[in-house]
C-alpha positions in Angstrom: 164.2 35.3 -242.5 161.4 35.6 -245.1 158.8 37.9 -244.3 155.2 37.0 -243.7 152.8 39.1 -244.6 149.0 39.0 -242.3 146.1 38.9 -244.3 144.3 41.7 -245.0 141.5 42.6 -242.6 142.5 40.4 -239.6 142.2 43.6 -237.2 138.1 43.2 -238.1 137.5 39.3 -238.2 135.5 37.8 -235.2 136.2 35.2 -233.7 135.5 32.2 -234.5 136.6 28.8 -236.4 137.4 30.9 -240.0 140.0 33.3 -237.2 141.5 30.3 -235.3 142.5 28.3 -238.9 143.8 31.9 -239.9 146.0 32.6 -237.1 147.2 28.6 -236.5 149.0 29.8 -240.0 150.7 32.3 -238.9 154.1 32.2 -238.1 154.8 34.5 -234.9 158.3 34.8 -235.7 158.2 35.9 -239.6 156.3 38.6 -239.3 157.0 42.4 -238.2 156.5 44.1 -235.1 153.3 46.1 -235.7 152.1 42.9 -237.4 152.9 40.8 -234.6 150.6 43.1 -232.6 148.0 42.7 -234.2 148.3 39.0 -234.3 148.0 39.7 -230.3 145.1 41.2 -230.5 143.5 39.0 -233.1 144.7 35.8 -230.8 143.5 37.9 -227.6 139.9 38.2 -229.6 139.7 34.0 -230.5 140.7 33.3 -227.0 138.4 35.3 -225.2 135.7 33.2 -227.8 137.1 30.3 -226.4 137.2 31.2 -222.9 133.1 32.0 -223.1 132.6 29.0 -224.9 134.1 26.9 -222.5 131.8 28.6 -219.5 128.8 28.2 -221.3 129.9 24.0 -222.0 130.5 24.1 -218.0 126.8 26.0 -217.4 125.5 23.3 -219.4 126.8 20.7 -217.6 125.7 21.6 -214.8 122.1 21.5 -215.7 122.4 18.1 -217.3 120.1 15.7 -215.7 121.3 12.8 -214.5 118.8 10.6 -214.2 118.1 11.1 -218.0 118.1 7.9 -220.3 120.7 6.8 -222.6 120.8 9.3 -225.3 118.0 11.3 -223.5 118.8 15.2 -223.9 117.4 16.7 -220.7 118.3 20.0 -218.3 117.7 21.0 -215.1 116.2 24.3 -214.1 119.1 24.6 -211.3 122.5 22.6 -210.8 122.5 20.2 -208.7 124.8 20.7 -205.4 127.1 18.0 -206.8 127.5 19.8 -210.6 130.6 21.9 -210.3 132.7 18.4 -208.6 131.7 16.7 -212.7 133.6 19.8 -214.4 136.4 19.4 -211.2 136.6 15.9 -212.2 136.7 16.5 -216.3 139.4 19.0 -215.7 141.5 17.3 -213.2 141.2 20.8 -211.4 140.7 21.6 -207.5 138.4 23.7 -205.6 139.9 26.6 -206.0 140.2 27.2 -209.8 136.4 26.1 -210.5 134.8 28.1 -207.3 137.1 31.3 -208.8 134.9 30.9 -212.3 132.0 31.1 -209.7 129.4 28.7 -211.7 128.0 27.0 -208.3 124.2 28.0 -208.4 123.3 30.8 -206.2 121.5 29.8 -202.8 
């Protein structure tokens, strides 16, 4: 198998869309052990981006208003009690995965 080489400097790039198109052209199974690892870490960084995106897109949400208007861009100073059932229903998850990311307003 040829050898692929990682680019230089991918043990310091954040995350972010320039990391994800780097790594998406990597091939796991061309390159060398040490490299692989730091492929990990480099894929542990973007997903961990990812991951907090994806919280703060559920935060928001749950402060969308809905009785806003058609096109109307509007948020609510607390979720409604009804908020984390929308992400449920977005993700096809149950109760348990979405009350374990604990984003329910505090009483």
């Amino acid at each position: 198998m040829v050898r692929q080489v990682i680019p230089e400097g991918l043990a310091e790039m954040v995350p972010g869309p320039a990391l994800g198109a780097l790594l998406a052209g990597i091939d796991i199974h061309a390159v060398t052990g040490a490299d692989a690892v730091e492929v990990l870490r480099a894929r542990a960084r973007q997903l961990s981006h990812e991951q907090a995106r994806l919280l703060a897109t559920m935060v928001e949400i749950g402060l969308c208003d809905p009785d806003a208007g058609p096109g109307e861009v509007a948020r609510l100073t607390q979720s409604p009690p009804y908020a984390a059932d929308e992400i449920r229903a977005a993700l096809a998850w149950t109760a348990a995965p979405l009350s374990a990311n604990t984003i329910s307003p505090k009483p």
